[in-house]
C-alpha positions in Angstrom: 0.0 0.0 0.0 0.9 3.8 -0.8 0.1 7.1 0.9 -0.6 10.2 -1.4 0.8 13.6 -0.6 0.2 16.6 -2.4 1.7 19.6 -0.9 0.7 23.0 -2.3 -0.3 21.9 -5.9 -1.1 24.8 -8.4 -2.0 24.4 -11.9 -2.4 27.7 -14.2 -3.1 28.1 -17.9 -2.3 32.1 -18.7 -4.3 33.9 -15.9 -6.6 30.7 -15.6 -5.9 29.0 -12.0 -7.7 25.3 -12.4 -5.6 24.8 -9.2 -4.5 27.3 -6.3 -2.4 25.8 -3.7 -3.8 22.6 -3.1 -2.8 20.5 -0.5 -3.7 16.8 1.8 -2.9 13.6 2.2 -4.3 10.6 1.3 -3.5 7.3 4.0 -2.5 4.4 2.8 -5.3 1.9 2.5 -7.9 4.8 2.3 -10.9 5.9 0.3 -10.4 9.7 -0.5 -13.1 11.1 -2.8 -12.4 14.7 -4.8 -15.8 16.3 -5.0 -17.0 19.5 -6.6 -18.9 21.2 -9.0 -17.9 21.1 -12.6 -14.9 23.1 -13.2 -13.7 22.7 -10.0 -10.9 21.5 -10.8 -10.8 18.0 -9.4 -10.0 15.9 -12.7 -7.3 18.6 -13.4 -5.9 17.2 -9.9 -6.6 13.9 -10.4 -4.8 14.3 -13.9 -1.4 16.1 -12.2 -1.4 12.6 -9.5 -1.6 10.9 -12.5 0.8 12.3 -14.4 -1.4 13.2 -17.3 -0.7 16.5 -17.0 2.6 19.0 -15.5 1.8 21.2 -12.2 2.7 24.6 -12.6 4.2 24.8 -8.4 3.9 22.1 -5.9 4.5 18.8 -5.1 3.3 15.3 -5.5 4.6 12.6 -2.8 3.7 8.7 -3.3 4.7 6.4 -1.1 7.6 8.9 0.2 9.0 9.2 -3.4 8.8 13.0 -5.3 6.7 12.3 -8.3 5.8 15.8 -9.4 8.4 15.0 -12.6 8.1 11.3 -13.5 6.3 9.9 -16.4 2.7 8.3 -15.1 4.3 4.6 -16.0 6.9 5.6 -13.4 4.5 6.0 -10.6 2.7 2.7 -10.2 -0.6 4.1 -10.4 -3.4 2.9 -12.5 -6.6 4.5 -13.6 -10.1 4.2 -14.7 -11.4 6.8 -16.8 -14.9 8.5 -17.0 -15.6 7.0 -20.6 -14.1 3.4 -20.3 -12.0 4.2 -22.7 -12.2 0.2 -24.2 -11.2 -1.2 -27.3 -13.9 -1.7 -29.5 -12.2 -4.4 -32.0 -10.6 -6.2 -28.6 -12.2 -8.8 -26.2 -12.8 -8.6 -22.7 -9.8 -10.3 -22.0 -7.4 -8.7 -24.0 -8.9 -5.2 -23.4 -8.4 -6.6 -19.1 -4.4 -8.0 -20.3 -3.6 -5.4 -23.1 -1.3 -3.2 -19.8 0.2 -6.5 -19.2 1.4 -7.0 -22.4 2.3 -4.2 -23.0 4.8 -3.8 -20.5 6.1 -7.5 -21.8 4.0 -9.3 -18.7 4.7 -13.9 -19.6 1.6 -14.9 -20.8 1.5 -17.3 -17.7 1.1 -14.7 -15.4 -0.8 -12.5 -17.6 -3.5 -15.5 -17.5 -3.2 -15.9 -14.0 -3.7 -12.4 -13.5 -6.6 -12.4 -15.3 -9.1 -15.6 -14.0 -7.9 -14.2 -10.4 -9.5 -10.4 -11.5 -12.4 -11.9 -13.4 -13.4 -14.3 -11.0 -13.3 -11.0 -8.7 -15.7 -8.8 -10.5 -17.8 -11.7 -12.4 -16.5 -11.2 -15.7 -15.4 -15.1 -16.4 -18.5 -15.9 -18.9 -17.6 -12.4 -21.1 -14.3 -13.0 -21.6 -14.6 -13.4 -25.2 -16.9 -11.0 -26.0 -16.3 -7.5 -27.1 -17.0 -4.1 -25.8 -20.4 -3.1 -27.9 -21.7 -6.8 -26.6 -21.6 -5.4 -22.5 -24.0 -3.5 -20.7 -22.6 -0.2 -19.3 -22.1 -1.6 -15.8 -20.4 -4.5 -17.8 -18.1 -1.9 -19.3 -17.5 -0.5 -16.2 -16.5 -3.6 -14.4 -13.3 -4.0 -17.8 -12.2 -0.8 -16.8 -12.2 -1.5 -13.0 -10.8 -5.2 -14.5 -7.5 -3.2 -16.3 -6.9 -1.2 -13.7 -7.0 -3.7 -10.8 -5.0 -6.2 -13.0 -1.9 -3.9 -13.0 -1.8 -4.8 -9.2 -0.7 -0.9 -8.7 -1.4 -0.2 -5.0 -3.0 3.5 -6.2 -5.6 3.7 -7.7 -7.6 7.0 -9.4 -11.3 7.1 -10.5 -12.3 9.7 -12.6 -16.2 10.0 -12.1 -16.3 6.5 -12.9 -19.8 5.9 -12.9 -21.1 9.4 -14.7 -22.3 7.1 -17.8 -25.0 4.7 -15.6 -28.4 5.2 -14.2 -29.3 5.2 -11.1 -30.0 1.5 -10.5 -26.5 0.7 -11.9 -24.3 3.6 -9.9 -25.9 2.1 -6.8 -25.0 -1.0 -7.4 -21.4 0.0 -8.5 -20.6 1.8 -5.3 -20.8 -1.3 -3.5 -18.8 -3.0 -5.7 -16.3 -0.2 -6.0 -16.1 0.0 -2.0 -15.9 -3.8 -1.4 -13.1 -4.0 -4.0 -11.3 -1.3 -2.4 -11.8 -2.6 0.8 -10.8 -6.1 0.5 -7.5 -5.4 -2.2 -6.6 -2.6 0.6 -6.2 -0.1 -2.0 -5.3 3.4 -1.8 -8.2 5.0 -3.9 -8.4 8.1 -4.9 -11.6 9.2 -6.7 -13.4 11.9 -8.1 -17.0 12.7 -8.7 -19.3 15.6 -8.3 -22.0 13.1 -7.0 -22.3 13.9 -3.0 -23.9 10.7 -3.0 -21.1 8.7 -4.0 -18.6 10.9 -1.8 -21.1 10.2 1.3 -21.3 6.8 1.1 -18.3 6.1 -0.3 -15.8 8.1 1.6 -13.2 7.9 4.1 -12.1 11.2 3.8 -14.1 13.9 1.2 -11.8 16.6 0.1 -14.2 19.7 -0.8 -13.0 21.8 -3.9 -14.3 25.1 -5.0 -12.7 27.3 -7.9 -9.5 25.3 -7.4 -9.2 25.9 -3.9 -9.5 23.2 -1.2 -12.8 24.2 1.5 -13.3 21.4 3.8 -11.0 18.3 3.9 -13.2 16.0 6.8 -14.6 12.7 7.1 -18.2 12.6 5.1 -20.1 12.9 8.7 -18.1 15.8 10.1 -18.5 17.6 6.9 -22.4 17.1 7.0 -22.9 18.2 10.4 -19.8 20.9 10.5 -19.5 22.6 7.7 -16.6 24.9 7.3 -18.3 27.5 5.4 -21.4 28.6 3.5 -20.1 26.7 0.1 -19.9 23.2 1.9 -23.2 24.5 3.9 -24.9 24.7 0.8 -23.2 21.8 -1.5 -23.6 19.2 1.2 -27.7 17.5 1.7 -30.2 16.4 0.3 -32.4 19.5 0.5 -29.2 21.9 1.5 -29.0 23.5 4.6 -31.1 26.3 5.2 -29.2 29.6 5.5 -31.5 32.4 6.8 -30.2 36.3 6.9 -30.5 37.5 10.5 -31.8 41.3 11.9 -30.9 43.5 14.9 -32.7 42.1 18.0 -32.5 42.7 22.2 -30.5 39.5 22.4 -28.0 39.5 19.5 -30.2 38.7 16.1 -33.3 36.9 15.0 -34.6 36.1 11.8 -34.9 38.8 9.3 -38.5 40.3 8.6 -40.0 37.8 11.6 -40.5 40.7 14.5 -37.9 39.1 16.9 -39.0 35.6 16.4 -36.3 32.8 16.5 -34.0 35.1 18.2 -30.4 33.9 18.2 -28.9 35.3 21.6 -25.1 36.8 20.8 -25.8 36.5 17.2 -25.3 39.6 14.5 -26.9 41.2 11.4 -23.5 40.6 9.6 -23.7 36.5 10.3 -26.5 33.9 8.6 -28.1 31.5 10.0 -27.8 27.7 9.0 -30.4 24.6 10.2 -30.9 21.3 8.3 -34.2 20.5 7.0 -34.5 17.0 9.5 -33.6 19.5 12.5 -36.7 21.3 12.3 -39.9 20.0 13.5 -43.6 20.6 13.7 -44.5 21.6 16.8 -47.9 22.2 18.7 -45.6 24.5 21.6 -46.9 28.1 22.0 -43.3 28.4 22.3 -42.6 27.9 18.5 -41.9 30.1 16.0 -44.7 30.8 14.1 -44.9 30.2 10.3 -46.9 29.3 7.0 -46.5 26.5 4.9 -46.2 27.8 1.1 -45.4 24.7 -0.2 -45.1 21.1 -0.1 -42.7 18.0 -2.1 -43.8 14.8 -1.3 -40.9 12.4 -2.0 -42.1 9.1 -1.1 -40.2 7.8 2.1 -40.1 12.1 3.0 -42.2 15.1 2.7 -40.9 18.5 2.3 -42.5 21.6 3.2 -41.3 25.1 2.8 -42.1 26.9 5.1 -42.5 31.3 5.3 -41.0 32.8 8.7 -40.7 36.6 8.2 -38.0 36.9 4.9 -36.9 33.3 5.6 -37.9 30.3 3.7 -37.4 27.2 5.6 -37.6 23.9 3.9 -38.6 21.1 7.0 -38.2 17.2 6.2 -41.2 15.4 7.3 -42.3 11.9 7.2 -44.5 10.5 4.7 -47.5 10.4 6.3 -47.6 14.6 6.9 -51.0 15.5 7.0 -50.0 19.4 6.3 -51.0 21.2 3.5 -50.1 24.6 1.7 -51.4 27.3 3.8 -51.5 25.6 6.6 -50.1 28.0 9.6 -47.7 25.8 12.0 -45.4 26.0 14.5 -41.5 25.2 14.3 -38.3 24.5 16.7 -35.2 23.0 16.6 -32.5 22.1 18.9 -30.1 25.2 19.8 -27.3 22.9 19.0 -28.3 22.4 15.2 -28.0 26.3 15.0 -25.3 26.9 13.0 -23.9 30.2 11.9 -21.8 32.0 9.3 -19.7 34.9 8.3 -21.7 36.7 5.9 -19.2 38.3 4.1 -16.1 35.6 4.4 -18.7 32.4 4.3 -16.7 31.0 7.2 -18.5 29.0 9.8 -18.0 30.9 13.3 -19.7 27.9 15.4 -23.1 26.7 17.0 -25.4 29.4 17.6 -26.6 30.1 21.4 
């Protein structure tokens, strides 16, 4: 197994920065995912580990060893691409062996290699047959079959399963994460899919315009975000972020006359609350608000909610007997408070 360093990795083209002083480390045997929006630059970095591309400052450590200026078939990495990238006019098994024998592999081994890996991902009755003959999640498995053969202890994913419904990518994660788990792999993937990153992850690293945010195991960056960016990436509705008004103690929400007041709070911070931290309350004490609309989703129900300027989407069961227009009442815990730095985005803490 090999760690992955990168120290302060920058990538420029003209006055374009696709990378600014990037740095963490990836532990050997680990499952780091890359995720971001598009353009993010999180394929450019998974591209300079690989060797694909030349950084423009910084460093790139595997296994101890400087890398940053080696060719990618020095590094003992391999790699499976977005698009398969699979011979069409070559079988399964040579498309699985064709790295092997490239690099002058025996043919023994090179078979070896290859009942081991297809017995692995249950490729040993499409052996023979050719690309346009598999399914996508068949194609997929090849890929994950070349790269796995090579025996590299690193391997990169580039949004591997971008190409596959939903039925499919769900199925693939678990395949992808038992693989990784059980040939102790140091993985290092990328996908803009904070499904995948969630349940996939040991460790998320958070890009935004090049820049690293948040570097935290997927629960930490869920309930601690580091700023409003993560705040807003990360769940499934996002996190509510509410401006905030002068009030007696500190703040409260903005238009609501004083209700949900946020004691030691400030007009220059926003407020932050996830959707299933809010609930429906017959308490006086609530805050008082109407329901302007409503999503059912099946196993949840979503209502938006009006409180003064705010809009505050709640996650209900799916049995919610509310309706739009309904008036209610809502509360949450004072510890699922969470608030912001307008103007930097930072996260300052828990609210009072």
């Amino acid at each position: 197994m090999k760690s992955i360093r990168v120290e302060h990795l920058s990538k420029h083209w003209g006055e374009v920065r696709a990378l600014d002083d990037v740095s963490f480390e990836v532990p050997e045997g680990s499952l780091t995912v890359l995720l971001g929006p598009s353009g993010c630059g999180k394929s450019t970095l998974l591209r300079l580990v690989a060797g694909l591309d030349r950084a423009t400052s910084g460093r790139i450590v595997i296994d101890g060893v400087d890398v940053t200026r080696l060719a990618p078939h020095q590094r003992r990495v391999s790699m499976v691409f977005q698009f398969y990238a699979l011979f069409p006019h070559m079988t399964v098994a040579e498309n699985i062996t064709f790295g092997l024998k490239i690099r002058k592999v025996d043919a023994r081994t090179r078979k070896q290699r290859l009942e081991r890996v297809a017995t692995l991902l249950g490729l040993g009755a499409l052996l023979d047959r050719r690309p346009s003959q598999l399914s996508g999640g068949q194609q997929q498995r090849v890929a994950m079959g070349r790269a796995v053969i090579a025996e590299a202890p690193v391997c990169l994913m580039d949004e591997p399963m971008s190409n596959l419904d939903a039925k499919l990518r769900n199925e693939m994660r678990a395949e992808i994460l038992a693989l990784q788990r059980k040939l102790r792999m140091t993985m290092l993937y990328v996908t803009h899919d904070q499904v995948e990153a969630m349940s996939m992850a040991d460790q998320v690293v958070l890009l935004d315009a090049g820049r690293v945010h948040q570097i935290a195991a997927p629960e930490t960056m869920y309930s601690r975000p580091a700023g409003l960016f993560a705040a807003r990436f990360i769940g499934v509705p996002a996190m509510n972020l509410v401006a905030l008004e002068a009030h007696a103690d500190g703040a409260a929400i903005a238009g609501s006359q004083g209700a949900g007041a946020i004691r030691g709070a400030s007009p220059a911070q926003l407020a932050g609350i996830r959707a299933e931290d809010i609930r429906v309350t017959d308490d006086a004490s609530g805050i008082a608000a109407s329901i302007v609309g409503r999503e059912y989703l099946g196993a949840d129900t979503i209502l938006r909610c009006r409180v003064g300027d705010a809009e505050l989407l709640v996650r209900m069961g799916r049995d919610c007997p509310a309706s739009v227009g309904d008036a209610v009442r809502l509360a949450w815990p004072a510890h699922a408070l969470h608030l912001f730095d307008r103007d930097s985005g930072q996260r300052i803490g828990a609210a009072a």
